[in-house]
MIROLO-793075 format. One record per residue (C-alpha): residue in one letter; z, y, x negated. Coordinates in steps of 0.05 Angstrom, whole numbers, padded with zeros to 5 digits, always signed. Last residue first. Example, Ala and Ser with C-alpha at 12.3 -4.5 7.8 and 13.67 -1.06 7.14 Angstrom:
S+00143-00021-00273
A+00156-00090-00246
***
This chain:
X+00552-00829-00118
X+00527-00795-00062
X+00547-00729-00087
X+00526-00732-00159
X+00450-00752-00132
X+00463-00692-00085
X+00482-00646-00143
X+00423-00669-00183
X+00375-00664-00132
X+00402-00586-00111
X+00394-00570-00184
X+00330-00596-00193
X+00304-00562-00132
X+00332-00497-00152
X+00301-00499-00224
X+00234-00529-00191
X+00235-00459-00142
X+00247-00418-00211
X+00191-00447-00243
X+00151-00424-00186
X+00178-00360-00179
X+00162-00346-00254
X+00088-00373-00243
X+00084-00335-00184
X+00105-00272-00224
X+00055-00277-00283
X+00001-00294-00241
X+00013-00229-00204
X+00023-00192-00263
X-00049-00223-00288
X-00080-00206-00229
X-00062-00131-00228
X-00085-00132-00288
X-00156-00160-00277
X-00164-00118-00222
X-00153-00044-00246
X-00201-00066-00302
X-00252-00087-00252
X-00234-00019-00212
X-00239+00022-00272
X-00309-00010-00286
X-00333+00001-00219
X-00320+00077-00227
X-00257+00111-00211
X-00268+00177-00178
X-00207+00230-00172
X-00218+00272-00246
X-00292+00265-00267
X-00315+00274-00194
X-00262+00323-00177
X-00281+00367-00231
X-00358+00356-00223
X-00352+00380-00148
X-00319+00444-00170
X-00364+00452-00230
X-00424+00456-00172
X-00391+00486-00125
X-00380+00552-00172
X-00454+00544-00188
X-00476+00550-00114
X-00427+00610-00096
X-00457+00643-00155
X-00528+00639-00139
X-00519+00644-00062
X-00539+00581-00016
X-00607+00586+00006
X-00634+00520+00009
X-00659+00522-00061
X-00604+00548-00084
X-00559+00484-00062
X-00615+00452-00096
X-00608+00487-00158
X-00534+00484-00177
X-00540+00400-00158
X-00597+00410-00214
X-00546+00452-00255
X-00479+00402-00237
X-00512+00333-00264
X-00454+00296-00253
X-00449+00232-00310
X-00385+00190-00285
X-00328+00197-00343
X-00294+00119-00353
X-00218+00124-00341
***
């Protein structure tokens, strides 16, 4: 997972700024940047996230597609065999 750049001391300083206590405001700070660099996916994980996901699901209609042609060759052939 790519790390997102949080600034935590100027977020620090503008919860300061409107009056929040010193240590309560640095404590949010690194509270907020651990779940930003832990829960948030950035674009790139998401692209990444995308491009496998569409590959499995290539992968499996392709095998459920050779599978249906099995099935219909098999069902032709025992018809054909049938009828004659």
């Amino acid at each position: 997972m790519t790390t997102i750049t949080f600034d935590t001391l100027a977020y620090s300083k503008k919860l300061k700024a409107v009056g929040v206590p010193p240590e309560q405001a640095d404590v949010q700070a690194e509270a907020l940047a651990e779940i930003i660099d832990e829960k948030l996916a950035t674009k790139r994980d998401l692209k990444e996230l995308e491009a496998r996901l569409t590959y499995k699901l290539t992968l499996r209609l392709g095998s459920m597609v050779v599978a249906s042609s099995m099935a219909t060759i098999s069902i032709l052939g025992f018809l054909i065999k049938f009828w004659h």
